[in-house]
N, CA and C of each residue as an Amber inpcrd file, in Angstrom:
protein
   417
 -67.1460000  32.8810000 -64.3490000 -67.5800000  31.9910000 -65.4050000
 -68.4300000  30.8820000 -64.7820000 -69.3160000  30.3280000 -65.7810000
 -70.1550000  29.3590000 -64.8500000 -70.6490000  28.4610000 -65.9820000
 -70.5390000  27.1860000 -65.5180000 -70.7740000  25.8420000 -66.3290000
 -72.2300000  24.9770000 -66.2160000 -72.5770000  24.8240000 -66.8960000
 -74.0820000  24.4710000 -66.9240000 -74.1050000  23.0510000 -67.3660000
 -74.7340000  21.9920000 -66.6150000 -74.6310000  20.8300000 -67.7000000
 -75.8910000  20.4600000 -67.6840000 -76.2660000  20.4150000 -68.9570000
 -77.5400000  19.8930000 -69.5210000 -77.6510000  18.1340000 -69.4940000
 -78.3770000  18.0130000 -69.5610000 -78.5540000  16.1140000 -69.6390000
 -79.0130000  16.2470000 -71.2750000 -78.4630000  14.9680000 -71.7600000
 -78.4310000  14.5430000 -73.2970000 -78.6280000  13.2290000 -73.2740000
 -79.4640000  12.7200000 -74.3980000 -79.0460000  11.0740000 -74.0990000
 -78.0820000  10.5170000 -73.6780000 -76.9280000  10.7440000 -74.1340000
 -75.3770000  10.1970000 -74.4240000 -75.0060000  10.2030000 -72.7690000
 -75.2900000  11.2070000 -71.9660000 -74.5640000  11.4280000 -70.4680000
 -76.2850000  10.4240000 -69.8120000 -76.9870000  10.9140000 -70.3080000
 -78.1370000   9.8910000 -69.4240000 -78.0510000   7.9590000 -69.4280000
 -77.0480000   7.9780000 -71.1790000 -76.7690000   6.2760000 -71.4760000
 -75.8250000   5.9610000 -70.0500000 -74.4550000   7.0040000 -70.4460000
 -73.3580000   6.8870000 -69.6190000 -73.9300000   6.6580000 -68.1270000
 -74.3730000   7.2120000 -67.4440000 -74.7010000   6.9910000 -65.9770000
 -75.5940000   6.1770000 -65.8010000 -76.6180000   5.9550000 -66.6700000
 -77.3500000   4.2800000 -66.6970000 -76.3730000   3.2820000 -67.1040000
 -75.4150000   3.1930000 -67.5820000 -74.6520000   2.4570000 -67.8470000
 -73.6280000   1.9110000 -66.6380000 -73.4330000   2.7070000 -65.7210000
 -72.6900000   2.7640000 -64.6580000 -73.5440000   1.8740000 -63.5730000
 -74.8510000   2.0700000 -63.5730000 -75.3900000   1.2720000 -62.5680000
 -76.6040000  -0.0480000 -62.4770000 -76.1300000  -0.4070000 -64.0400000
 -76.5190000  -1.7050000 -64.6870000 -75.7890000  -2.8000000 -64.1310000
 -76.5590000  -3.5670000 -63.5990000 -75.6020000  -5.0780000 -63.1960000
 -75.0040000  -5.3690000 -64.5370000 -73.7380000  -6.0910000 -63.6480000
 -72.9760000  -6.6280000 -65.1620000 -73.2970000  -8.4880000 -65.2650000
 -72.9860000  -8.5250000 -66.3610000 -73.2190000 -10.3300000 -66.4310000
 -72.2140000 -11.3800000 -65.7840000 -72.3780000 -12.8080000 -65.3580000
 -71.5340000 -13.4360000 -64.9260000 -70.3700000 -13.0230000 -65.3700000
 -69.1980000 -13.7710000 -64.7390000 -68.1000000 -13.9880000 -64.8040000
 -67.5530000 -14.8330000 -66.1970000 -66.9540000 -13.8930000 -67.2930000
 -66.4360000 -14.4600000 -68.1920000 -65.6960000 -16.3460000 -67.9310000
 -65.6870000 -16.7800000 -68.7520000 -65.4200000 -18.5000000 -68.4940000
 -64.5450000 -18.6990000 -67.8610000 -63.4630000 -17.5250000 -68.3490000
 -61.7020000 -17.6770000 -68.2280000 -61.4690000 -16.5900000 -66.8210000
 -62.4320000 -16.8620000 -65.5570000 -62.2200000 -15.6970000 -64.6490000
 -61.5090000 -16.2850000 -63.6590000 -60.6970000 -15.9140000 -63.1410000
 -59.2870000 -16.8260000 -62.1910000 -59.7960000 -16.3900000 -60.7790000
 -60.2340000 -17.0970000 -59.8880000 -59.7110000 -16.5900000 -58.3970000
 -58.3440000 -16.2310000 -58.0910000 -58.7140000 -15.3620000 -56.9760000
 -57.1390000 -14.6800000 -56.2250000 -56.7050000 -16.1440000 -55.7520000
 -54.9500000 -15.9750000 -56.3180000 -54.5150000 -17.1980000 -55.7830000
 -52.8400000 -16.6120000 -54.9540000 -52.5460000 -17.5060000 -54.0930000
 -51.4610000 -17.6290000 -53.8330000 -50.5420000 -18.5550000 -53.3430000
 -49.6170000 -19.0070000 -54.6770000 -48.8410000 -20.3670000 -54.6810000
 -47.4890000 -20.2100000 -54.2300000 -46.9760000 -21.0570000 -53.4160000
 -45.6380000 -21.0100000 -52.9920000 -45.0880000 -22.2590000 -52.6440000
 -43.4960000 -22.1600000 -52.2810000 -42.8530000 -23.4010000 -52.2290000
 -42.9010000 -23.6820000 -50.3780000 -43.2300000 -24.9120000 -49.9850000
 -42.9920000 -24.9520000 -48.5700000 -42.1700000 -26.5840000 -47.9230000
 -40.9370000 -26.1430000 -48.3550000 -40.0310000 -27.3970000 -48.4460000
 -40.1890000 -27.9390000 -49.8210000 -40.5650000 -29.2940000 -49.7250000
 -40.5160000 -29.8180000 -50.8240000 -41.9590000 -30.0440000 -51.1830000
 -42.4190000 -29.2630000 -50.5630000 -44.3480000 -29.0130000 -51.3450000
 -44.6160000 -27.9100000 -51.9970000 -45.6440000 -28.0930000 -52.6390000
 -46.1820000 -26.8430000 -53.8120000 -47.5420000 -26.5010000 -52.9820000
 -47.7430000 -25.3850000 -52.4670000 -48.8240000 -24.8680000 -52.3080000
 -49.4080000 -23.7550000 -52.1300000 -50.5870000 -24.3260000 -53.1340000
 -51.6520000 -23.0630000 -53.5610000 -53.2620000 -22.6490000 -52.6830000
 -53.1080000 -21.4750000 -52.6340000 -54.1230000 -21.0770000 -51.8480000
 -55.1330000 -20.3470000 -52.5050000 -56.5080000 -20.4200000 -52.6590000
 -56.8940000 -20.0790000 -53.7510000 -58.4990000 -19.1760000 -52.8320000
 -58.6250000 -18.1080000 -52.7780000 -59.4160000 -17.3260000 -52.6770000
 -61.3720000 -17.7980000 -53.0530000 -61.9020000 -18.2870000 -52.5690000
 -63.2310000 -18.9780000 -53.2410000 -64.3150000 -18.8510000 -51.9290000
 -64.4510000 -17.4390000 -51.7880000 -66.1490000 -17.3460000 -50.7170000
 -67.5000000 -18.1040000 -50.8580000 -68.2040000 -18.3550000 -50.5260000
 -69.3640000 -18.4340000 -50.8150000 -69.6940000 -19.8340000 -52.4800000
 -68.8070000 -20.8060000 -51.8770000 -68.9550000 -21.9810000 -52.3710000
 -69.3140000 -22.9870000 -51.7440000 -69.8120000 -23.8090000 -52.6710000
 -69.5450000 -25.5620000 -51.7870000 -68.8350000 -26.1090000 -52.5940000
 -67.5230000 -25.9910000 -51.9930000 -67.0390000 -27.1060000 -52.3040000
 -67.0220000 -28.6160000 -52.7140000 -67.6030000 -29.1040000 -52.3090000
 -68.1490000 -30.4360000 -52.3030000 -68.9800000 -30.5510000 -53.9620000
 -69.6550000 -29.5380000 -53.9290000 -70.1750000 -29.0760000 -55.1310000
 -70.1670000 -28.7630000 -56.3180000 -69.1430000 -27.5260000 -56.3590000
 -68.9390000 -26.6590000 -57.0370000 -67.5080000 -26.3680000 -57.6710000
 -66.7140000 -27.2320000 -56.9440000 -65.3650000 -27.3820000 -57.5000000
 -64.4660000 -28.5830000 -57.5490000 -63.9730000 -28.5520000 -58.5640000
 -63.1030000 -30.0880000 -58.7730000 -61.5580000 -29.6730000 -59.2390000
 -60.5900000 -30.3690000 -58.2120000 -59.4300000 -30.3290000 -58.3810000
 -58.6850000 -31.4860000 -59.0330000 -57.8420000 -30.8220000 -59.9810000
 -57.3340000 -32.5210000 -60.9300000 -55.9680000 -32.2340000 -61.3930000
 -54.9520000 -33.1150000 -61.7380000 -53.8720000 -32.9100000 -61.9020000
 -53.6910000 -33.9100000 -63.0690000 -53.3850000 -32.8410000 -64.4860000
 -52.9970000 -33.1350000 -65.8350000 -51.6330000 -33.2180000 -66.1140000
 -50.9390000 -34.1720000 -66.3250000 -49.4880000 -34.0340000 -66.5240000
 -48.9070000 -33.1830000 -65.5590000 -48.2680000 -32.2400000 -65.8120000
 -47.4680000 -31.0590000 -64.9280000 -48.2560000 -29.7340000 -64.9350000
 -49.8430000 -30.1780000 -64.8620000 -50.4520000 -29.0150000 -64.6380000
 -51.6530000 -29.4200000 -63.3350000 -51.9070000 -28.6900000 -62.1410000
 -52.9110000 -28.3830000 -61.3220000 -54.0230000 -27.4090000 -61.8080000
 -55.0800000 -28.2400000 -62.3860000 -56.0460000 -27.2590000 -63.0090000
 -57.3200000 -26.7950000 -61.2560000 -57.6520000 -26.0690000 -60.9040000
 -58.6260000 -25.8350000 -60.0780000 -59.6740000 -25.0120000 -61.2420000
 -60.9200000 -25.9510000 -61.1170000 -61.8970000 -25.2290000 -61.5720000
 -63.6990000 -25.6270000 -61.2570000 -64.2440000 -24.6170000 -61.1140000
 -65.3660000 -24.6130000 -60.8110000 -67.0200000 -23.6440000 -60.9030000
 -68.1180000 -23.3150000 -60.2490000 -68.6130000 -22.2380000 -60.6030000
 -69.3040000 -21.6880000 -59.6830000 -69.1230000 -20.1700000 -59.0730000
 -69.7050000 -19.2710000 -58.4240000 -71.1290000 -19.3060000 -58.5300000
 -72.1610000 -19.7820000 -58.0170000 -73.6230000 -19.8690000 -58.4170000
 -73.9740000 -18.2220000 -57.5290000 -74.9580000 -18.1900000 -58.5030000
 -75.5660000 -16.9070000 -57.8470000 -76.8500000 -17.5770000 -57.0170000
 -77.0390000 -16.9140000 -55.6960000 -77.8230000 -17.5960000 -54.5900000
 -78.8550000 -16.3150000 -54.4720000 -78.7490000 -14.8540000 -54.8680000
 -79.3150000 -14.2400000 -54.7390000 -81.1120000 -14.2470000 -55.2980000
 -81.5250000 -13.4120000 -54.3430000 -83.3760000 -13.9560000 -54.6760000
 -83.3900000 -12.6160000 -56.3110000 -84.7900000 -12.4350000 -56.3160000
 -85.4870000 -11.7680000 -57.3950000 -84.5370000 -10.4670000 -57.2700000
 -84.7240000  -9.6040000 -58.2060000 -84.6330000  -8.3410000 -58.3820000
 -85.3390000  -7.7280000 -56.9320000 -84.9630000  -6.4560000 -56.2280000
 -85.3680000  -5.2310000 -55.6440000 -85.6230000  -4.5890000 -56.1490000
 -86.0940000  -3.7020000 -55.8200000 -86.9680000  -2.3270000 -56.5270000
 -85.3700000  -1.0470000 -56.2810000 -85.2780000  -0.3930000 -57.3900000
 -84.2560000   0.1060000 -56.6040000 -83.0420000  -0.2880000 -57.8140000
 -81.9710000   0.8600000 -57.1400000 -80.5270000   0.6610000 -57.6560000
 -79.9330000  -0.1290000 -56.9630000 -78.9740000  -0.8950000 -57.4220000
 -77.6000000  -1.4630000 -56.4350000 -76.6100000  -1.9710000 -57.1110000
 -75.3950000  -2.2690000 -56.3800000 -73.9900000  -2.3960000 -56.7290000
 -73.4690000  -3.3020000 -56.8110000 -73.1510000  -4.3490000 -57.6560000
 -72.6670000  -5.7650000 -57.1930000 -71.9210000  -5.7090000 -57.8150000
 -70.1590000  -6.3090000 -57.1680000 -69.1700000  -6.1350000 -57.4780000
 -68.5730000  -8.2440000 -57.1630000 -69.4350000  -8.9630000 -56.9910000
 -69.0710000 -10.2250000 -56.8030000 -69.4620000 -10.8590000 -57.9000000
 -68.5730000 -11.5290000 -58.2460000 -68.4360000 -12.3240000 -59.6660000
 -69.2470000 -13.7890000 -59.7410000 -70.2930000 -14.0440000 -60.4000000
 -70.4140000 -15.0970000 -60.1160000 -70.3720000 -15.8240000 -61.7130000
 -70.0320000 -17.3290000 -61.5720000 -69.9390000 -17.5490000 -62.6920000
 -69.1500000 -18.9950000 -62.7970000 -68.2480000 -19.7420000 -64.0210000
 -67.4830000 -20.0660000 -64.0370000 -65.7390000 -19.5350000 -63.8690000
 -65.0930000 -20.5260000 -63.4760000 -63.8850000 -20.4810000 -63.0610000
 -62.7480000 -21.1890000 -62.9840000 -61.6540000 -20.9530000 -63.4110000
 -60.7060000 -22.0990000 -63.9180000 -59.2420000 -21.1640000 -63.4410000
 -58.3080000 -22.1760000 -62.7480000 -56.9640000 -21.8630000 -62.3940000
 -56.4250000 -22.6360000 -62.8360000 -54.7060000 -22.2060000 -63.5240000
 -53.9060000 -23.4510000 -64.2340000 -52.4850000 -23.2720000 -63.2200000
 -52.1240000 -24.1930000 -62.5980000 -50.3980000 -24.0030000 -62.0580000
 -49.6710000 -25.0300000 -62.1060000 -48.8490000 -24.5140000 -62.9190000
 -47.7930000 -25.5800000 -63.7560000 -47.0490000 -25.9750000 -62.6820000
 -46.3650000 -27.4490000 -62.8240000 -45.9610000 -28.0660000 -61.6860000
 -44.6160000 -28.0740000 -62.2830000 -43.8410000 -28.1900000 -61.2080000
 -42.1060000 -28.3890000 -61.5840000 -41.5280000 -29.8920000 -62.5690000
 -42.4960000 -30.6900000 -62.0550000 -43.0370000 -32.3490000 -62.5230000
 -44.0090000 -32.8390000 -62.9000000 -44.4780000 -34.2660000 -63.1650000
 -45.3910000 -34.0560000 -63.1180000 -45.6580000 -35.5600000 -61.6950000
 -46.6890000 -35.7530000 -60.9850000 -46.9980000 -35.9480000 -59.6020000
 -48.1100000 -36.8050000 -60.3450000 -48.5210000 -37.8760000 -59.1150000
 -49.6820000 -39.0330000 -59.1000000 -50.5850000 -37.8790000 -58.2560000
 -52.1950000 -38.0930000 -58.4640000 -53.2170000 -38.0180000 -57.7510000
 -52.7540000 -37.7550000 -56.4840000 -52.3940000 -39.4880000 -55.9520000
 -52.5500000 -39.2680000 -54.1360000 -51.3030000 -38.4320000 -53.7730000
 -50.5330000 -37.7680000 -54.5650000 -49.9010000 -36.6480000 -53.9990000
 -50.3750000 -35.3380000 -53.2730000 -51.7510000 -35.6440000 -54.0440000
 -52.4840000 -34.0200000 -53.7870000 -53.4880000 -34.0420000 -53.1640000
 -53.4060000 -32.7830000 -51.9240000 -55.0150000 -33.0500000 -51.1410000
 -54.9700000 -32.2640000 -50.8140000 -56.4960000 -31.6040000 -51.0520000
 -57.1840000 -30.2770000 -50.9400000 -57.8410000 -30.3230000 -49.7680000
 -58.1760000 -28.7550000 -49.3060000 -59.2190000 -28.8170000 -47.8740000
 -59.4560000 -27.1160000 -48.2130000 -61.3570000 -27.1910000 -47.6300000
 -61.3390000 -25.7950000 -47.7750000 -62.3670000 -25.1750000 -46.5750000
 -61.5280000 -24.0450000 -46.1990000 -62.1120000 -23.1970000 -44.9050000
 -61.5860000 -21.7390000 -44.8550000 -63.0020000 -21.4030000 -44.3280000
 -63.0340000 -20.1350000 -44.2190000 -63.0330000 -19.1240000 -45.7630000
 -63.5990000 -20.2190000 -46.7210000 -63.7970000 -19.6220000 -48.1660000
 -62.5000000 -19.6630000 -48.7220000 -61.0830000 -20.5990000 -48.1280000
 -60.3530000 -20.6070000 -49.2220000 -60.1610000 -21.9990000 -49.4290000
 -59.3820000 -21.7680000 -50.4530000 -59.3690000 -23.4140000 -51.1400000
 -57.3930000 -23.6340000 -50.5830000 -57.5850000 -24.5530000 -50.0570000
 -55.7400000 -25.0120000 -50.2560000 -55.0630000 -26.3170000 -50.6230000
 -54.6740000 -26.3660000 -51.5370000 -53.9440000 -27.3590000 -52.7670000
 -52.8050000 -27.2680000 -52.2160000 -52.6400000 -28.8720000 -51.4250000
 -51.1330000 -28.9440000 -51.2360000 -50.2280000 -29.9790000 -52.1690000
 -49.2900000 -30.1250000 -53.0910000 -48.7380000 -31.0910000 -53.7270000
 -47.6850000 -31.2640000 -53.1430000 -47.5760000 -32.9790000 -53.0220000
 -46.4420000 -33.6780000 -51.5750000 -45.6240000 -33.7270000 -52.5270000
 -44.3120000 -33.6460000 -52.3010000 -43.0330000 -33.8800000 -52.7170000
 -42.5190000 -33.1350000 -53.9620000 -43.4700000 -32.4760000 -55.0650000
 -43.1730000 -31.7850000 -55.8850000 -41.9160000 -31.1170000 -56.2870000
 -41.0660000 -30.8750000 -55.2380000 -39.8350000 -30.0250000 -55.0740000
 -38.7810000 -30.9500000 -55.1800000 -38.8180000 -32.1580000 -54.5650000
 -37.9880000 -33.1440000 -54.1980000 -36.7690000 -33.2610000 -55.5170000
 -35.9080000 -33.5180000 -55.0360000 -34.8680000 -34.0000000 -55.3540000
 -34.3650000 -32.6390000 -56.6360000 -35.0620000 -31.3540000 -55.7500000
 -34.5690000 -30.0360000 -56.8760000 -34.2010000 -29.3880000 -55.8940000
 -33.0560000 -28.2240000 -56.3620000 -31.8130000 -27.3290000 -55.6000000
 -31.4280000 -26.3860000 -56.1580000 -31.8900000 -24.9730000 -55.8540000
 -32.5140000 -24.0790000 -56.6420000 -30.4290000 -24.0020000 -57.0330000
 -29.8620000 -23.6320000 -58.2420000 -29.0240000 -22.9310000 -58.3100000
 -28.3860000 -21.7150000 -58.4260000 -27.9700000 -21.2480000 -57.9160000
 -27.6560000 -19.6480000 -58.0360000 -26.8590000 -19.4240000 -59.5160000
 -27.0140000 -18.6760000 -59.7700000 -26.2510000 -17.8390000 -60.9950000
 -25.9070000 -16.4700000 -61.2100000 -24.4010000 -16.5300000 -61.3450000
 -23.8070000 -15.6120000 -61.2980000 -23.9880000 -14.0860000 -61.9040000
 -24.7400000 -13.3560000 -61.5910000 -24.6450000 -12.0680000 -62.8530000
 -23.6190000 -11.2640000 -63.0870000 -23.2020000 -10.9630000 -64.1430000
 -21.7890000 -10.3420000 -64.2310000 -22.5660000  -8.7600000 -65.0160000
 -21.5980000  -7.9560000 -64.5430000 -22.2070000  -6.5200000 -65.2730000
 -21.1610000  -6.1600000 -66.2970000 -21.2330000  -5.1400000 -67.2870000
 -20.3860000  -4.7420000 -68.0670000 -19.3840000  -3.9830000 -67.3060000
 -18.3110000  -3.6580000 -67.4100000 -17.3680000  -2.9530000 -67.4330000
 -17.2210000  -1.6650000 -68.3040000
């Protein structure tokens, strides 16, 4: 038996469709983050290549929330002649991490290298003790 595939609009849309750049980064696009407890600090590490900082992102603390947000500029020149693949997001960007409390400003200080961002909040934990709880199973 032997299968023949013809080209049709519909399969010619589909595979032009596949190698169409896509548009920025929706508003609501989160960097890779990773937040954890380190004593009695909160800190978040937040994934952000090919920024300036200085620039491009502003860290602020709303009540009991750490908002990180900012925007991926695209640096790239004109179009090439040619197909290609771009899988880097550029765009706006916004992270929300709810705090255990809520914390002053000079609690919090950011530094960023090597393309990541790290949000440390001082004392955040303080005067909390995680409690254990008992699970009981049925009988």
């Amino acid at each position: 038996m032997t299968a023949t595939l013809t080209r049709t609009p519909l399969t010619d849309a589909l595979f032009r469709d596949l190698w169409t750049p896509r548009p920025a980064a929706p508003a609501d696009a989160k960097p890779a983050a990773d937040v954890y407890r380190e004593g009695e600090d909160l800190v978040a590490r937040l994934d952000l290549p090919g920024i300036d900082p200085a620039e491009d992102v502003t860290v602020e603390v709303e009540g009991r929330k750490l908002v990180v947000r900012g925007e991926r500029k695209d640096q790239r020149g004109e179009e090439s002649e040619g197909r290609r693949v771009s899988e880097v997001r550029f765009g706006a960007f916004r992270r929300v991490v709810t705090l255990p409390r809520a914390v002053e400003a000079d609690a919090v200080t950011a530094s960023y290298d090597a393309g990541v961002l790290t949000v440390t909040v001082a004392g955040v934990f303080a005067g909390t003790t995680p409690q254990r709880i008992e699970v009981t199973t049925a009988a």
